[in-house]
C-alpha positions as CSV (number, residue, x, y, z in Angstrom):
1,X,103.1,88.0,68.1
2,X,105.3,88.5,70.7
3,X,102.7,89.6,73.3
4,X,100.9,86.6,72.3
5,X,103.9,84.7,72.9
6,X,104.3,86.4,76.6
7,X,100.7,85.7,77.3
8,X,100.8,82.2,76.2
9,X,104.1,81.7,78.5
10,X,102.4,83.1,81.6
11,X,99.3,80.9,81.0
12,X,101.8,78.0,80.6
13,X,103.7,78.2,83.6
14,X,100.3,78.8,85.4
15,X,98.8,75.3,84.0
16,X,102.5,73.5,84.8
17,X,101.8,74.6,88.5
18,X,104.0,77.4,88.4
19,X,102.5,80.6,89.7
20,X,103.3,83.8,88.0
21,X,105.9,86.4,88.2
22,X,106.7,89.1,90.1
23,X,109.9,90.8,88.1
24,X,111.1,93.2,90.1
25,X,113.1,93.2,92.9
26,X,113.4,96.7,93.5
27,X,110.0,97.8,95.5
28,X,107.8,101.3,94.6
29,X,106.4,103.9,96.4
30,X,102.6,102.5,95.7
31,X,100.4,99.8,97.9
32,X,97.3,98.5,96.7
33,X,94.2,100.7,96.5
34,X,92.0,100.9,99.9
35,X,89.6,97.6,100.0
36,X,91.4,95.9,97.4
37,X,93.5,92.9,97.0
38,X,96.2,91.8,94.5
39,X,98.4,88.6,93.8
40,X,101.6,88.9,92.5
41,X,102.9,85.1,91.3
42,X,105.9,84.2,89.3
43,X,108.1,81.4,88.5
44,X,111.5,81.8,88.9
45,X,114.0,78.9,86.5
46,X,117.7,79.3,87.0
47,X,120.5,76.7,86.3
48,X,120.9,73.2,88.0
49,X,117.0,72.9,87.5
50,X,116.3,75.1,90.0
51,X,112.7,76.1,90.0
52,X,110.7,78.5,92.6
53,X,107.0,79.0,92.1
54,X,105.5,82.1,94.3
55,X,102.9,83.6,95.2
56,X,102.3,87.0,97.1
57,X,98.6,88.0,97.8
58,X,98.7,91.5,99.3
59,X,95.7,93.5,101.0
60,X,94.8,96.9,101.8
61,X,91.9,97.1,104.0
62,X,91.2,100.8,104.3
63,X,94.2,103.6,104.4
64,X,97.5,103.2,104.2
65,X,98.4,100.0,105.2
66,X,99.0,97.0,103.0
67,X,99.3,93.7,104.1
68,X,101.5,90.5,102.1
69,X,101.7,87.3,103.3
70,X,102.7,84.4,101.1
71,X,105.6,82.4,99.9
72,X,106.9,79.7,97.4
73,X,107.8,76.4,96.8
74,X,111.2,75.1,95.3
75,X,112.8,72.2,93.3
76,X,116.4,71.8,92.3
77,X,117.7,69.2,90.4
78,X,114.7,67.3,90.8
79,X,114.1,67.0,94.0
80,X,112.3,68.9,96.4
81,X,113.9,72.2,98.5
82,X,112.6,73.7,101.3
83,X,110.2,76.8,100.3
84,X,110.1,80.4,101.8
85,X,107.7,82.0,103.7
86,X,107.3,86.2,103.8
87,X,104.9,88.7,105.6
88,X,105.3,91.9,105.3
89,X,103.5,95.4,106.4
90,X,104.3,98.5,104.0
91,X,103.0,101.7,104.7
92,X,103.2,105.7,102.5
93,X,104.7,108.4,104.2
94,X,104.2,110.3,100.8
95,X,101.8,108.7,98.1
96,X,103.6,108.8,94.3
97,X,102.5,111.3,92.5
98,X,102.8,112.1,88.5
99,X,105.6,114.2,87.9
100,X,106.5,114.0,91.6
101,X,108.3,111.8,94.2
102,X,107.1,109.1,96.6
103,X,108.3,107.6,99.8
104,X,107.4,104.7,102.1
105,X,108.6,102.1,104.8
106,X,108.1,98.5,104.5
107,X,108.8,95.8,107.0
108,X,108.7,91.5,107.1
109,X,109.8,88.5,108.2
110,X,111.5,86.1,105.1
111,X,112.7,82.6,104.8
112,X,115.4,81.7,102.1
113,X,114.8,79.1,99.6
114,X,116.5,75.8,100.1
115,X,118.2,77.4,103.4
116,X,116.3,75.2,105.8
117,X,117.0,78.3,107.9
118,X,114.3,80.1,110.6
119,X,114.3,83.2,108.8
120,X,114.6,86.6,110.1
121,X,113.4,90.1,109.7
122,X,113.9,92.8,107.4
123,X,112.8,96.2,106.2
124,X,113.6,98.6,103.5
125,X,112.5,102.4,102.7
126,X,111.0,102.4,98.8
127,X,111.8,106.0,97.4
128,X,110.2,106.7,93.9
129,X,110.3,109.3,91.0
130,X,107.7,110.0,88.1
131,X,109.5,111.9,85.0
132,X,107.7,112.3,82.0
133,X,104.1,112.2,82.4
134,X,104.8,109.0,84.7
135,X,106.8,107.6,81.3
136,X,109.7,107.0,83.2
137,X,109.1,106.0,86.9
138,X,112.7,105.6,89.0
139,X,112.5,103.3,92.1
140,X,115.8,103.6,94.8
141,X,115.5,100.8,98.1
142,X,117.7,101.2,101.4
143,X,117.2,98.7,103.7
144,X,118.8,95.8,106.4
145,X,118.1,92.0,106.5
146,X,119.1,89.9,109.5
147,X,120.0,86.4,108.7
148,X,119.8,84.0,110.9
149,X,121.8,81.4,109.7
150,X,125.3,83.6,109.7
151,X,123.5,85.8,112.9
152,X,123.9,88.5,111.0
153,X,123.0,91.7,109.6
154,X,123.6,92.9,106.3
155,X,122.5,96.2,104.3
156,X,120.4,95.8,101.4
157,X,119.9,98.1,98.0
158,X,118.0,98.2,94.7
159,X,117.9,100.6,91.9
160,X,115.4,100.1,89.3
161,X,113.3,101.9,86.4
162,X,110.3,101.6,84.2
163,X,109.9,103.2,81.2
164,X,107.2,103.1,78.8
165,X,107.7,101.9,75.4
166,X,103.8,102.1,74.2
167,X,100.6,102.2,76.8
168,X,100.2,99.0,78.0
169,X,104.1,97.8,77.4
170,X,106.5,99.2,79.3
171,X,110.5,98.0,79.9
172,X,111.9,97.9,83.4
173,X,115.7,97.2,84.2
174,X,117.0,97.2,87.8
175,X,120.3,96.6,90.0
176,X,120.4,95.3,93.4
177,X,122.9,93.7,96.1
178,X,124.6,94.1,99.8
179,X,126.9,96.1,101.2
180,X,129.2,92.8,100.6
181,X,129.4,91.4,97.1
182,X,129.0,92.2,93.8
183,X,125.3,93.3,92.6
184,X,123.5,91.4,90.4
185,X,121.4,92.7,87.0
186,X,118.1,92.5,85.9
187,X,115.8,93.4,82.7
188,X,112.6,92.2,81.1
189,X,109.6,93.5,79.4
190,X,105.4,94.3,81.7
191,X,102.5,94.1,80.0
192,X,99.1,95.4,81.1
193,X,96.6,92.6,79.7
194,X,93.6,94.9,81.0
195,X,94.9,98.4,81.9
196,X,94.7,98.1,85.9
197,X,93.7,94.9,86.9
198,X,95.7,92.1,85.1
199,X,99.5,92.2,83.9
200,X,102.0,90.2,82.7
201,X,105.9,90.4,82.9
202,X,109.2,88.5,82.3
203,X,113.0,89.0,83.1
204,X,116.4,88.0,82.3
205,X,118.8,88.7,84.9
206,X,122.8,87.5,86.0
207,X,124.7,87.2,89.4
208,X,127.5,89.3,88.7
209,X,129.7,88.0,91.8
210,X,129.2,84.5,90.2
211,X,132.4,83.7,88.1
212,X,130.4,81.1,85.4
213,X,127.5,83.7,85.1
214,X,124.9,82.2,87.0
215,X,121.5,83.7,84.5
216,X,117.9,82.9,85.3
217,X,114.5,83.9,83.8
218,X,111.1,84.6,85.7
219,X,107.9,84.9,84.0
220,X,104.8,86.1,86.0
221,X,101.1,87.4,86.3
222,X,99.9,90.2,88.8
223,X,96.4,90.3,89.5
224,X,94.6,93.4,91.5
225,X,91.3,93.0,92.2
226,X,88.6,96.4,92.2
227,X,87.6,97.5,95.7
228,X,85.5,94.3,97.4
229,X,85.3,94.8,100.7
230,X,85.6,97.4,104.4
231,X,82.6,99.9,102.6
């Protein structure tokens, strides 16, 4: 019943306009197979009605480069807010293996919902580690974003993990702030609807440096396509 229920969420949100969830903030050491595509889209419902709908199609087209571009759109209090815009490269310099360790370098431009800013660039390095048979995954980001509306840069970090509660359901928690601030928290539930190619997810998370406990939820749905083109 209560995949059912997380199914029937997802497919919801998608029919309400709202585009799927991607529920991690915290990034792995994987990219998208060569010649294939995926979507990651989620919608993201905090308080003061505040309501983000994304979407993130990502491509690999041959190697070990993947390619995002994509962004969202954004309401608050019922009206509208300006959306966000990201594109990002992400490369492997070691591929994740089971039982073993993977490391990569990712790199963008972003736009902050709602900030009418111009953006600015950013990068991270995505660090992973397989235990268990790939049971328990860990992810660790280090990174820097430049904002452009305070002309300045500030350090970024994420801790995260994944941990398999049957085959296709699997519990993933994470942590994640600046070097100013206090973190904020993260948990939820991903499903694997077909082993692969199509997944579902939701999360629960809180602002800790927010004194009345700021809380939102995302639901979302990843798609990843088999390999369709560059052969």
């Amino acid at each position: 019943m209560f995949i059912r229920f997380l199914l029937l969420a997802a497919l919801w949100l998608l029919l309400a306009n709202a585009q799927a969830a991607r529920p991690m903030i915290t990034d792995d050491a994987r990219i998208t197979d060569p010649h294939a595509c995926q979507v990651e889209n989620w919608v993201y419902l905090a308080e003061h009605r505040i309501r983000e709908f994304w979407a993130l199609p990502a491509c690999n087209p041959g190697g070990n480069f993947e390619i995002t571009a994509g962004g969202a759109l954004a309401r608050a209090d019922g009206s509208p807010q300006s959306g966000a815009v990201v594109i990002q490269g992400k490369t492997l310099f070691k591929p994740l293996d089971t039982n073993g360790w993977g490391i990569g370098l990712a790199a963008g431009y972003a736009t902050q919902v709602g900030s009418g800013q111009s953006g600015g660039p950013y990068f991270y390095v995505p660090g992973s580690l397989s235990l268990a048979d790939d049971r328990v995954v860990l992810h660790i980001n280090l990174g820097a974003t430049y904002y452009g509306d305070i002309e300045r840069a500030r350090m970024t970090w994420g801790l995260g993990s994944e941990t398999a509660a049957t085959e296709r359901l699997f519990v993933i928690t994470e942590t994640f702030g600046q070097n100013v601030g206090r973190p904020s928290l993260q948990g939820g539930l991903r499903y694997w609807i077909v082993p692969g190619h199509a997944q579902i997810d939701t999360t629960v998370g809180t602002n800790l440096a927010d004194p009345h406990g700021e809380r939102w939820l995302s639901v979302g749905l990843r798609l990843i396509s088999p390999a369709i083109f560059g052969h």
